[in-house]
N, C-alpha and C positions, 0 to 999 in steps of 0.2 A: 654279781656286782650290782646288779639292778635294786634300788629303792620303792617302795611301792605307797603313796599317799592318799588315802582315801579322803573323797570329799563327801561327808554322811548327809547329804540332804535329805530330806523322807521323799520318797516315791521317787526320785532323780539323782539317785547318790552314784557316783562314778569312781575310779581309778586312774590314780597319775603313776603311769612309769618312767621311771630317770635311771637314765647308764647306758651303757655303749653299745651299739648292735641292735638297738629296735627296732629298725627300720627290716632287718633281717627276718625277725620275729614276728614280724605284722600281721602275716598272716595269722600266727596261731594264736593270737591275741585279739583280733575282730572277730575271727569267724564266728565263737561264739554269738555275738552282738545279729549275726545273718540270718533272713529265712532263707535269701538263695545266694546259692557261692558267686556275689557279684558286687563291685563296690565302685562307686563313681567318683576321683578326685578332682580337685582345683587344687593348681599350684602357680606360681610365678615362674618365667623364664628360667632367670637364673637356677632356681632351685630345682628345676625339672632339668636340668642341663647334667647339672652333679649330682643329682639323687634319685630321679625319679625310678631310672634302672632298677636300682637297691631295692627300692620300694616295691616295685610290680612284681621283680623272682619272691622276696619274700610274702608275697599275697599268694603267688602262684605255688608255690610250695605245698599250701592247704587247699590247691589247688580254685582259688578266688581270680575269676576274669576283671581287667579293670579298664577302665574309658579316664581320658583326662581332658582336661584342660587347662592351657596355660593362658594364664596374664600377663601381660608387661608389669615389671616391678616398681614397685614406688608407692608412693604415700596418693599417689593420683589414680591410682587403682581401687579406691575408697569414696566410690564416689558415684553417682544414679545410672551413669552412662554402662558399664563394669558391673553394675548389683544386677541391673536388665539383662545385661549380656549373659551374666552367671545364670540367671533364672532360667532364664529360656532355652540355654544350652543343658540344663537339668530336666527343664521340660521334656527336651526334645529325645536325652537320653530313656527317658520313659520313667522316670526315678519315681516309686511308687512311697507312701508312707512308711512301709516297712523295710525301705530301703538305708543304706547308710552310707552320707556323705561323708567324703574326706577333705579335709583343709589343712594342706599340705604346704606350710610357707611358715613365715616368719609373722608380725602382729599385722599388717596389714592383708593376708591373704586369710589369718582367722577370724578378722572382723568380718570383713568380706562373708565368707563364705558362710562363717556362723550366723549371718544376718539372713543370707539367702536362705537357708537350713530353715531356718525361723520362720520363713513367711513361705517358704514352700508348699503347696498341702496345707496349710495353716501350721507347718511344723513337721519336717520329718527329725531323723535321728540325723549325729554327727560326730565323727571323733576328731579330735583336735591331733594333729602330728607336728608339732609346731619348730623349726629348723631353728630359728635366731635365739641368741641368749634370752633377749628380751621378750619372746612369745613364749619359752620355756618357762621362766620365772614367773609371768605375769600374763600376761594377755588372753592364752591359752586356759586359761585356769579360771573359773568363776562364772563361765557365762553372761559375760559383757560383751554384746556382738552388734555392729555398726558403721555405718559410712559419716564422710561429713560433710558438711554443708558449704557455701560458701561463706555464711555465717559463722563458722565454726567447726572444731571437729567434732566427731563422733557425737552430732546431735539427733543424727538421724538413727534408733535403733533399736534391739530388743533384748533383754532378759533371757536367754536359751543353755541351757547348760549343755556340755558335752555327753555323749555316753562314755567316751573312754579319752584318755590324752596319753599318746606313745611320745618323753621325751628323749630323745635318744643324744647322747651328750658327746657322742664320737664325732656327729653332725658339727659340732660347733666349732673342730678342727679347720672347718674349711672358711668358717668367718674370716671377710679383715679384721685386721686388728682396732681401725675405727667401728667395724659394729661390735665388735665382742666387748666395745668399753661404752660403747651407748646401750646395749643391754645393762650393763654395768651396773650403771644409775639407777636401774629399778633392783637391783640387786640391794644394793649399799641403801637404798629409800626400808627397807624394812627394819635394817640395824634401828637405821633413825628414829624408826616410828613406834619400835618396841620390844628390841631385843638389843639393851647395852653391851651380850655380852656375844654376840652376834658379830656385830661393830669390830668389836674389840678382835675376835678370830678373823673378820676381812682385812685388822691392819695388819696382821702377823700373817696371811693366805692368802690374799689374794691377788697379789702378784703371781705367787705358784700356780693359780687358776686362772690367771690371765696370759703364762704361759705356755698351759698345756698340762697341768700335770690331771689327771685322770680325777683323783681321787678326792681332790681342791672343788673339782668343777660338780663331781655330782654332789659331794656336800651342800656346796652353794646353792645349786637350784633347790636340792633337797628341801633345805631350810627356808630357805624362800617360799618355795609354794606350800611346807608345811604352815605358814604363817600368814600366806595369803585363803588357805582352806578354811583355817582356823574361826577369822574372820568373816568369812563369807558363810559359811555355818551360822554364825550367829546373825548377819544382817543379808539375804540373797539378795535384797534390789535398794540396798544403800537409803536405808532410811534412817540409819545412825552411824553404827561403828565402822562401817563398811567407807564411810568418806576418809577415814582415818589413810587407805592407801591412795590417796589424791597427795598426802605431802610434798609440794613443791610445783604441783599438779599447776596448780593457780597460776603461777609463774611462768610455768612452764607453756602451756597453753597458749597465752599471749605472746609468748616468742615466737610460737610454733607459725602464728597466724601472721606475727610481725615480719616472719621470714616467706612464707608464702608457703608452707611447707613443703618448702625443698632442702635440699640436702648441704644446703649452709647450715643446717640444727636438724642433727636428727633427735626421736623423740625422747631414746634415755640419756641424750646429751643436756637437752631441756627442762629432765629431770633434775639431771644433777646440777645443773644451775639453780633451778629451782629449790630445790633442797637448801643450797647453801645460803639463796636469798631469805627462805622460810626462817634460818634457824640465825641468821641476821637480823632478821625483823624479831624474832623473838627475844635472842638479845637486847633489843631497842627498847622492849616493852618491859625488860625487868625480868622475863619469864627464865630465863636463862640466864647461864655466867660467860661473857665473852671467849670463855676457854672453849665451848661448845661451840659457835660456829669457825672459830680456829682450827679448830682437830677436825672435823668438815673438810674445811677446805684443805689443810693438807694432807688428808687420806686421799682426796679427790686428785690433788697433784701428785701425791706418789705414786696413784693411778695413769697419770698422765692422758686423764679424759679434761672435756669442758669445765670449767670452774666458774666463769665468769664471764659480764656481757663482753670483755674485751676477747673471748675467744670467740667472738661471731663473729666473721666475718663480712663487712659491706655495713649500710645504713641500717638505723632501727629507728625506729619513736621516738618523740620526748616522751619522757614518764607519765604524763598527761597520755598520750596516744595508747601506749600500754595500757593504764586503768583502764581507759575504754575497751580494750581488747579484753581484758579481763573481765569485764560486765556480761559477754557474751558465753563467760561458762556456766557451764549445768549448776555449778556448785553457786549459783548465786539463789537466794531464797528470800520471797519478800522483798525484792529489789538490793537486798544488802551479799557483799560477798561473804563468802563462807570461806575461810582459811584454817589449814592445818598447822599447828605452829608446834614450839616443845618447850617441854619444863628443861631440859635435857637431852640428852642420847640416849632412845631407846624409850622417853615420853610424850608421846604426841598428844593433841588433842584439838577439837575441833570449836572453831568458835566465828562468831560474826562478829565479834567486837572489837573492830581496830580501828585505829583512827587512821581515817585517809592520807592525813600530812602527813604520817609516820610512813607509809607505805609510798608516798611520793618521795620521801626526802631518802627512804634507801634504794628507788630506781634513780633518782636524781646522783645520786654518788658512784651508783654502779654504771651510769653512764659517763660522768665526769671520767670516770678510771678508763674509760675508751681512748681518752684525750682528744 
């Protein structure tokens, strides 16, 4: 049942596996990647609580010794206190360049660890085991690795690709139902960005993969990270096409930072705000038919994730306060922001060219809808 997605970089190209049971398989699946049968994780509490078990018989199997460590979970784990920590407990394990790190969590334990990985040694190896919908789909995939700032997130970081990513989709059993639908949102962001007909299978599926059916879920991520590969082949450190998966991103970001990133917004719920504000504003601009940010927002309710600023709960910005939030993302170039907008579902594209009072007068309504 396992899917197997190659990402063909030249000289750093890897394998993505998706399907049930990898955690089992792990071992036979690293070892190759070893000079000596030994491998060092980072995981998060929670996930070394429920899996870490699974993880170490299946290492030990091929008979591979493992050493761990756990983080406290959260978005606060991404951050200089935690990257120190991570380093120097890799230090101390002796982890040599031709060693191979594990980053065994969801999208904050692979930023993490893939960042430490990164500046370890100037760089050792690391495979991505990534537990959250949202690290499956996304995070785990492309060698995007990072903490964030107070500034902002994920501004502090580096370019590392994985050697190998085990996604094992049995894992994602144990999700709540609020993460399995904020992964969601980067699921549903690739429909939007260039696969209409993508879209169109998550309105008729993905309910079924949201609850539980086997065959729903590895599709999904399937496709997803076939289309995040795709992408990233063509652009590795986002100097074009590669901003294409920011869609909603913009948006999204200044929520994240307007909420303090804590768990009033999480980040693929931010997405899918994001998303639906993106393809709002493209409407506005003519670029689109208002039927397209319609069908948006109620796949997202049929969903029953985040849709709108009224499902934040507590205080946010004026629209003003946002824009400035927004000024502090990476995607801003020449002082002007850079936005992903659409022709349609399934047409993204990337441009600097909006006018401010358009993007004020549709945070200014998506706040009024607060009441």
């Amino acid at each position: 049942m396992t899917e197997i997605v190659h990402v063909g970089l030249e000289g750093r190209a890897y394998d993505i596996h998706i399907g049930p049971g990898l955690l089992d398989q792990a071992g036979a699946l690293i070892a190759p990647l070893l000079r000596r049968p030994r491998v060092v994780i980072i995981s998060d509490e929670t996930v070394a609580r429920l899996h870490l078990e699974t993880l170490r018989k299946g290492l030990e199997k091929k008979g591979i010794a493992s050493e761990a460590l756990c983080l406290p979970p959260g978005e606060g784990s991404k951050s200089w206190p935690y990257l120190e920590r991570a380093v120097e407990w890799l230090l101390d394990q002796k982890v040599e360049r031709n060693d191979v790190v594990v980053a065994f969590g969801g999208g904050v334990i692979g930023d993490l660890v893939g960042f430490a990985a990164a500046i370890l040694r100037r760089g050792v190896r690391f495979v991505q085991v990534p537990t959250s919908l949202l690290a499956q789909v996304d995070s785990s995939v492309g060698g995007k690795t990072g903490i964030n700032a107070p500034q902002g997130k994920n501004l502090i970081g580096a370019f590392h690709q994985p050697s190998l990513v085990l996604a094992d989709t049995e894992v994602l059993g144990t999700l709540t139902p609020r993460d399995f639908l904020a992964g969601y949102g980067e699921v549903v962001k690739y429909g939007m960005l260039g696969d209409s007909e993508f879209f169109q299978w998550l309105e008729g599926n993905a309910l079924r993969a949201a609850a539980g059916d086997m065959a729903a879920r590895i599709y999904a991520v399937k496709r997803s990270v076939q289309m995040k590969a795709e992408i990233v082949m063509r652009d590795e450190t986002e100097q074009g096409d590669r901003a294409l998966l920011n869609l909603g991103h913009t948006f999204c970001h200044a929520l994240e930072a307007a909420t303090g990133y804590s768990d009033r917004l999480l980040h693929g719920e931010g997405v899918a705000i994001g998303c639906a504000l993106a393809f709002e504003l493209s409407a506005r601009m003519g670029l689109c038919s208002q039927e397209d940010p319609s069908r948006v927002r109620a796949h997202l309710r049929d969903m029953k994730t985040k849709v709108d600023l009224s499902d934040i709960q507590g205080e946010l910005p004026d629209a003003d306060g946002l824009i400035a939030l927004m000024g502090q993302d990476k995607k801003v170039v020449d002082g002007k922001l850079r936005f992903i907008l659409a022709r349609g579902i399934g047409e993204a594209f990337i441009t600097s060219d909006v006018d401010p009072d358009l993007v004020r007068s549709v945070l200014n309504d998506a706040l009024r809808a607060r009441g």
